[in-house]
N, C-alpha and C positions, 0 to 999 in steps of 0.2 A: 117833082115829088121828093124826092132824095137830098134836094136844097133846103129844105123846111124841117128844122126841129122839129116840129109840132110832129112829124109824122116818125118818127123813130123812137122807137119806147125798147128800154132791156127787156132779154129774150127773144127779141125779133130775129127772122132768118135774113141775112143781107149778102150782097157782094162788093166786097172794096177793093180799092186800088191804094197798096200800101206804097209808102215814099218811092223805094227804088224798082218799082214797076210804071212808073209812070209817065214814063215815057213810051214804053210797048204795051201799057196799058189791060196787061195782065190780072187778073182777078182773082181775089180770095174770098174763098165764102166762110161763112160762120154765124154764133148766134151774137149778138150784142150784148155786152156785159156793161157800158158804161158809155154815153155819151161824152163826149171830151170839148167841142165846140160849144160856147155859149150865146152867140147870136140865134137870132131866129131864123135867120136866114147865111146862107154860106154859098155863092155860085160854085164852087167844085164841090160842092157837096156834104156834109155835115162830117165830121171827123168824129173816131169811134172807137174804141179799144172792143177786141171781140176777145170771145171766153177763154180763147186759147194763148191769148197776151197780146196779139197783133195789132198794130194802131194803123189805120187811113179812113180814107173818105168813102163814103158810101155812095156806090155806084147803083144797084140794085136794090131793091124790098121783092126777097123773094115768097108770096103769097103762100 
């Protein structure tokens, strides 16, 4: 779910794993301000600048 553009719209509530978490795989949540990835697809997950300026990949869509 989180590999697929299609499913990440701005505003959304998500959790990412920014670059230097990514190894212990630590999460940031936040809202989505801008999709950054432009395939439709992305196996680690679609990359994303959230509202607070942070960019990584989106691990969660939290409902």
């Amino acid at each position: 779910m989180n590999t697929k553009r299609a499913n990440i719209k701005s505003g959304l509530e998500v959790n990412i794993v920014l670059k230097e978490n990514q190894r212990n795989g630590k999460l940031t949540n936040g809202i989505v301000q801008n999709i950054l990835t432009n395939s439709a697809n992305h196996h680690h997950g679609i990359k994303v600048r959230l509202s607070d300026g942070s960019v990584g990949r989106v691990k969660e869509i939290i409902n």
